[in-house]
C-alpha positions in Angstrom: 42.1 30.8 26.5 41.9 32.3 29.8 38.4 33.2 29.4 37.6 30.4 27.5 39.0 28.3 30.9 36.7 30.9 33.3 33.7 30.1 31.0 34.0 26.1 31.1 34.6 26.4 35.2 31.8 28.9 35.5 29.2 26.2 33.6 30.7 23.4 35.8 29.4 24.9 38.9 25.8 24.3 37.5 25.6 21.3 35.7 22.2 20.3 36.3 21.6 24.3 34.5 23.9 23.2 31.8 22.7 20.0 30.8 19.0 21.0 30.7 19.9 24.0 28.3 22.2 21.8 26.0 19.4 19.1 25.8 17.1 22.0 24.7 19.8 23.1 22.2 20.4 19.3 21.3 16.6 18.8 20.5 15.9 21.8 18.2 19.1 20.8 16.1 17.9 17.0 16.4 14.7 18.0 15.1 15.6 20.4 12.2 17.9 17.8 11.1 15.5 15.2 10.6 13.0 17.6 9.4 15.2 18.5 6.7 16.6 14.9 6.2 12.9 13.5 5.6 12.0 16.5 3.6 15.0 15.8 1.0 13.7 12.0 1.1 10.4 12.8 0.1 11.1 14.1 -2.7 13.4 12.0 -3.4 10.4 9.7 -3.3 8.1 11.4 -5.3 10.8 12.2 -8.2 10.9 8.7 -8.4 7.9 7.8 -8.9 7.8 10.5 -11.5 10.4 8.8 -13.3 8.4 5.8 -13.8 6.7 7.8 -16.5 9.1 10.1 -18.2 8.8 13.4 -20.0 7.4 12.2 -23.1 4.1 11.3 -21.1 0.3 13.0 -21.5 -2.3 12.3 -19.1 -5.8 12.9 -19.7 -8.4 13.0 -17.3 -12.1 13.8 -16.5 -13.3 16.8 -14.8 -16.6 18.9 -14.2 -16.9 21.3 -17.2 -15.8 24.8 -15.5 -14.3 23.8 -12.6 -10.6 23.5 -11.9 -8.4 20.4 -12.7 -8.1 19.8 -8.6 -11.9 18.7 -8.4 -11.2 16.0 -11.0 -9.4 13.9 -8.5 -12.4 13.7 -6.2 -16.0 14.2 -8.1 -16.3 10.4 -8.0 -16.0 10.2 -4.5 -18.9 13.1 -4.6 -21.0 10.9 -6.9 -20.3 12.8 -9.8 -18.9 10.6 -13.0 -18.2 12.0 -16.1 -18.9 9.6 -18.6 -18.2 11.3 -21.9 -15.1 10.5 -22.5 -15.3 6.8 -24.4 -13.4 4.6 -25.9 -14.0 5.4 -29.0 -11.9 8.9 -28.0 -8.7 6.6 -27.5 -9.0 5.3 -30.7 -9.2 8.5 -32.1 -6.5 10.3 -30.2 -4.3 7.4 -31.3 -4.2 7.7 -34.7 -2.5 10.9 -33.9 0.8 11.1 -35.4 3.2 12.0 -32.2 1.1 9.2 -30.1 3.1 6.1 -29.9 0.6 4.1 -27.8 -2.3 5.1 -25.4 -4.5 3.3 -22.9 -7.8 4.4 -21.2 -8.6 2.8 -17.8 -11.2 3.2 -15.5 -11.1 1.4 -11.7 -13.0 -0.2 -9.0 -12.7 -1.7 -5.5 -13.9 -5.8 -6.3 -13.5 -8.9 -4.0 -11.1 -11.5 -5.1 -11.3 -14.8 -4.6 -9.1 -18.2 -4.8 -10.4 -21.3 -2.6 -10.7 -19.9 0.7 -8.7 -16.8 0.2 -10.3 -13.9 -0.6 -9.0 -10.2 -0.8 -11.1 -6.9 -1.2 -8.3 -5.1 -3.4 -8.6 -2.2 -6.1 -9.2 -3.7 -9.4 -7.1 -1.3 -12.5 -9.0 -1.6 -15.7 -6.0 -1.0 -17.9 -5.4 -1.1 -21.4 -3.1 -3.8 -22.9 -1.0 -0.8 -24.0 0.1 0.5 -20.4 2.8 -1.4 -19.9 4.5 1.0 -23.3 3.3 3.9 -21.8 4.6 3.5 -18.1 6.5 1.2 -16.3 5.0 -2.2 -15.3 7.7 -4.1 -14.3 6.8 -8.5 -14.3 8.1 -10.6 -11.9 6.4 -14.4 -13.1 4.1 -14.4 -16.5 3.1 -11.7 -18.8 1.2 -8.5 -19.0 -2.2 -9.4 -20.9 -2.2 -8.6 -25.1 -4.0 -6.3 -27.3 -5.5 -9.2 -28.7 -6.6 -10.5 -25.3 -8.3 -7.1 -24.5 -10.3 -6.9 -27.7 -11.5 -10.6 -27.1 -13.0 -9.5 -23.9 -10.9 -12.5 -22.6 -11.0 -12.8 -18.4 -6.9 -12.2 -17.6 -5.3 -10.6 -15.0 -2.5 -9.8 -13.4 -1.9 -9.8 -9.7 0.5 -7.7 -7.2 2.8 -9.5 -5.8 1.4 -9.0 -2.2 -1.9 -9.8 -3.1 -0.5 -13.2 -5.1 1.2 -14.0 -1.6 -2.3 -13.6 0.5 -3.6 -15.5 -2.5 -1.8 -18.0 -3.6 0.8 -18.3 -0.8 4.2 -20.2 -1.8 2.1 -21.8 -5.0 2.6 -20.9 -8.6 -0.5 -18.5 -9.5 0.7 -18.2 -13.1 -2.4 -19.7 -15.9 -4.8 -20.6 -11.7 -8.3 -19.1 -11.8 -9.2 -16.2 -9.5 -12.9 -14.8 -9.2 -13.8 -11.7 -9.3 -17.7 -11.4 -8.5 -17.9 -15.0 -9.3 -16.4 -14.6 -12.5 -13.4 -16.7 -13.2 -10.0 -14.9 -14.3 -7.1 -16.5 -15.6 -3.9 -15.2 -13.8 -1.4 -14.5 -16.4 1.2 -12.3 -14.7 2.6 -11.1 -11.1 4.4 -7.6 -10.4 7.5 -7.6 -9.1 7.8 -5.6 -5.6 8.0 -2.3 -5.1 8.3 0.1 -2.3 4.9 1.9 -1.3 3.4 4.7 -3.4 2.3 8.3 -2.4 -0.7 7.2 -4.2 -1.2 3.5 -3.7 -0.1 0.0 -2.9 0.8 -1.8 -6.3 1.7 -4.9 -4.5 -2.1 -5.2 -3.8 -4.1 -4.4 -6.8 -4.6 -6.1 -10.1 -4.7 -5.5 -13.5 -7.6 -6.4 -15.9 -8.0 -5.2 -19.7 -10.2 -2.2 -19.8 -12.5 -3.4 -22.2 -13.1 -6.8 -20.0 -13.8 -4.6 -16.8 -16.4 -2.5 -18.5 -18.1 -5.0 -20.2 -17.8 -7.8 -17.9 -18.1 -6.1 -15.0 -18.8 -2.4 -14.8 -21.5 -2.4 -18.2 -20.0 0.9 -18.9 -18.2 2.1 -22.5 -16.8 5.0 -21.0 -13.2 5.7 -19.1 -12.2 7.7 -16.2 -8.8 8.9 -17.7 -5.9 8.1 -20.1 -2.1 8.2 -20.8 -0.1 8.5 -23.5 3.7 8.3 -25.0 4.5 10.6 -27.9 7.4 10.0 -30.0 8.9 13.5 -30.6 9.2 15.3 -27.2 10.1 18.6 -28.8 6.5 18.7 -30.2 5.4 18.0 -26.4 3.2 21.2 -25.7 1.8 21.3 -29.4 0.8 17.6 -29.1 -0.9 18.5 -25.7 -2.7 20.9 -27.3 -4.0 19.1 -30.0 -4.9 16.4 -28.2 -6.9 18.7 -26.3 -8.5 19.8 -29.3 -9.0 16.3 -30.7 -11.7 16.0 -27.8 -13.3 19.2 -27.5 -14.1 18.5 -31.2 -15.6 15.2 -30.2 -17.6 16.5 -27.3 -18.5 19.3 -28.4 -19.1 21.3 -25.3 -19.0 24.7 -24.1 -16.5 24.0 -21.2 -14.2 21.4 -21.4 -15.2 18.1 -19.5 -11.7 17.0 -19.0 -7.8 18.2 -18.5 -4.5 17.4 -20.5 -1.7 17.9 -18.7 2.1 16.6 -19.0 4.5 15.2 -16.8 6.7 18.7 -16.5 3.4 20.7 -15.1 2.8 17.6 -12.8 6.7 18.2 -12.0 6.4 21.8 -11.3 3.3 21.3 -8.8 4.7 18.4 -6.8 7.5 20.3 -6.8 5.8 23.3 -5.3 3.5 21.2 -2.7 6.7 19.1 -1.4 8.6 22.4 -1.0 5.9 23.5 0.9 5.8 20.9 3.1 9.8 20.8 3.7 9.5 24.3 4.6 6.6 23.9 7.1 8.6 21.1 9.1 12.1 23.2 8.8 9.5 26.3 10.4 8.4 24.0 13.2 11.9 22.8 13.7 13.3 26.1 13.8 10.7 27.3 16.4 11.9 24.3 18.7 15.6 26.4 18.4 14.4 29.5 19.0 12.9 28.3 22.3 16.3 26.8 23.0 18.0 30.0 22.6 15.3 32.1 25.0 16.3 29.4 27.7 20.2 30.2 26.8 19.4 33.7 27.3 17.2 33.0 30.4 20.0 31.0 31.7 22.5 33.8 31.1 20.5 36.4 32.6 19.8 34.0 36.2 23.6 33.8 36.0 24.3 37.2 35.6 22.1 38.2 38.5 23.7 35.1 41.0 27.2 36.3 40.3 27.2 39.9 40.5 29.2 40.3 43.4 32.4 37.8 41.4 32.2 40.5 38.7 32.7 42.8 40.5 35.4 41.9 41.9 37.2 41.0 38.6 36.6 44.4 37.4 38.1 45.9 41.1 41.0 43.5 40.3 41.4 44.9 36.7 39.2 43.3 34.3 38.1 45.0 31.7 34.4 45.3 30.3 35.5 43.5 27.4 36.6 40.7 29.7 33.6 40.2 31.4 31.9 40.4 27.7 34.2 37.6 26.2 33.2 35.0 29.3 29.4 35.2 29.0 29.5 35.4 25.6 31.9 32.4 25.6 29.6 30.4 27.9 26.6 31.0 25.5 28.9 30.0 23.2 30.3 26.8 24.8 26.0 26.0 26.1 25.5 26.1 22.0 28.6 23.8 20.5 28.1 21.1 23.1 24.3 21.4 22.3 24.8 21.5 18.6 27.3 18.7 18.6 25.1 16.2 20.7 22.2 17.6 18.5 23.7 16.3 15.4 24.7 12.7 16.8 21.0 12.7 18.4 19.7 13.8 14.6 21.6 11.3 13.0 20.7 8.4 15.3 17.2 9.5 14.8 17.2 9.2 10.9 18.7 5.9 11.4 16.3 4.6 13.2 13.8 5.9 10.9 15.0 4.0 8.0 15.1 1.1 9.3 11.2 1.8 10.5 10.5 2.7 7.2 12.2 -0.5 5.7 10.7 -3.0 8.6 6.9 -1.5 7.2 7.7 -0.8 4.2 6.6 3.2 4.3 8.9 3.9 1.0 10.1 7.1 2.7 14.1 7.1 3.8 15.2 10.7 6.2 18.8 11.6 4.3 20.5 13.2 6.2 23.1 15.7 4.0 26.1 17.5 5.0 23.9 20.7 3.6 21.4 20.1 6.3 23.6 19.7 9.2 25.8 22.4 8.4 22.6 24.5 8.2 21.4 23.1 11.7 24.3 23.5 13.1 25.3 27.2 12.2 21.8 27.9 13.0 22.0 27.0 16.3 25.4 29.0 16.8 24.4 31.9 15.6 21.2 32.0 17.8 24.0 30.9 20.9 25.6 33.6 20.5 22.6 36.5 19.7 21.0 35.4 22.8 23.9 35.4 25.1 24.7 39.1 24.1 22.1 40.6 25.9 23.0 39.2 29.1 27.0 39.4 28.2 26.2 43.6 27.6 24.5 43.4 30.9 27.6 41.7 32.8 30.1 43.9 31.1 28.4 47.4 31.9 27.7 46.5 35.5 29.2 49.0 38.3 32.1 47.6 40.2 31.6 49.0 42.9 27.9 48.4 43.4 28.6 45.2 42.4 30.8 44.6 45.1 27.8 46.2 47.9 25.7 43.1 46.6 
């Protein structure tokens, strides 16, 4: 306690020192905190958008025949469309007997129009049986039927942001939109939902697949599908099939497209969020570390200004272990008051992020967890103390009496 009293009076003497130290300290834990906190959040976010789908779920989607499944996402924007997988291959892959229900849809960016509203938005060529395959959750209306999609009728269903630009406070339910000029029967709106990774649902719209390629694309081809399967067990043997299914269909040397399910989609989110949380946690811990040099830079200026006071405790009977305790305690005391205003600071700051994230809508929330903190803050405790030993080691092995000639 005695040291513990010398250390705290010994720190007092240079405040301004002290304070800029602990705010260094304060802002590496600050920073690690929320690092961490978003991290956690999103993937938080992502899992939930996962579960929107489940794990009885196969995607299929169109790729350049031999190259990897990461080029699929992107050959359109190259100007490369694969255009063998029609809808005729639906129909086929449907009659399989784990498929419960399956729906091709292809896309496109298209201007829509009420009265004097209109709205570039991205147009989802769906088929009527998405909304049994993934969740599409209705907030006014109905989704458009099987029946409707075979008729090539002109319904569609609107997000609810894009109903608001549209139709205001007014009903949209069974109004006309236009889409090129051609007139679209709403006959549903989404209910809201917090951003996507991917996209904004509140602002696209649905039309039946069959409709957008006929009516407006002239196409009989799709960009991708989904399906549901009934027996999970018989996931990866219905993948594989399914796979087959087309390779028999398009018979070609490399396949043109790639089957996947929702656990390998899990499993490489998984990896790429990880990666991400462990970047930011990196970048936070580096802020620490340059925390703890300036402990130890402050340690060592105070060592050298106050030679001649230990000196004289050691000529008055202290011990080296003495003079090791009180630097190693003022390191000490630098890191807990840094570490404790570091969490507060953290905390604050994840606050304040939420309620960003809420005001525009950004879907991602920092969670702070006891885990995190505790990491932070132990972190930063240990590196108080490893970089006031050096300086402490210095102290204690000093010469008393050349200390006392300085």
């Amino acid at each position: 306690m005695n040291n513990l009293k010398i250390a705290y009076n010994s720190l007092k003497r240079n405040k301004s020192r002290m304070i800029l130290t602990m705010i260094a300290i304060a802002l590496g834990i600050a920073i690690l905190i929320t690092m961490m906190a978003t991290g956690d959040g999103l993937k938080k976010m992502v899992l939930s958008e996962i579960d929107d789908f489940g794990p009885d779920m196969i995607t299929i989607e169109t790729k350049i025949p031999g190259k990897k499944r990461e080029s699929s996402a992107t050959d359109f924007v190259k100007g490369v469309i694969i255009t063998t997988f029609k809808n005729k291959d639906i129909k086929e892959i449907e009659k399989h007997n784990n498929v419960s229900a399956i729906f091709g849809f292809v896309t496109g960016q298209e201007m829509i129009r009420y009265y004097g509203e209109n709205r570039s938005t991205l147009l989802l060529g769906y088929g009527a049986n998405a909304p049994l395959v993934q969740k599409i959750n209705i907030e006014e209306g109905r989704f458009y039927t099987k029946e409707e999609e075979d008729a090539l009728s002109s319904v569609i269903v609107l997000g609810s942001e894009l109903k608001e630009i549209l139709f205001s406070d007014e009903d949209a339910i069974s109004k006309t939109v236009y889409v090129r000029d051609l007139p679209f029967k709403v006959v549903g709106v989404l209910k809201k939902r917090s951003t996507s990774l991917s996209m904004d649902f509140n602002k696209i719209a649905y039309i039946p697949t069959l409709t957008m390629q006929k009516k407006l694309l002239g196409t009989d081809y799709v960009l991708g599908a989904a399906l549901r399967i009934k027996d999970v067990s018989l996931l990866d043997e219905t993948k594989e099939e399914v796979a087959e299914i087309l390779r028999e269909r398009h018979d070609s040397k490399e396949d043109d497209f790639q089957v996947s399910t929702l656990v390998e989609e899990l499993a490489m989110i998984n990896n790429i969020v990880n990666g991400i949380n462990a970047f930011l946690i990196v970048l936070a811990l580096v802020s620490l570390v340059v925390g703890g040099v300036g402990i130890m830079n402050i340690m060592y200026v105070s060592v050298s200004e106050r030679v001649f006071e230990i000196g004289l405790r050691m000529a008055l009977g202290a011990s080296k272990k003495d003079i090791l305790n009180q630097f190693l305690l003022e390191a000490f005391l630098l890191t807990l008051i840094g570490g404790i205003l570091g969490v507060v600071l953290g905390v604050l700051i994840c606050i304040f992020f939420n309620y960003l994230s809420s005001t525009f809508e950004i879907g991602i929330t920092a969670m702070p967890s006891f885990f995190s903190i505790s990491i932070a803050f132990l972190f930063a405790m240990v590196l108080g103390f490893l970089s006031g030993i050096y300086p402490a080691k210095r102290a204690s092995n000093l010469d008393p009496i050349e200390a006392l000639r300085k």
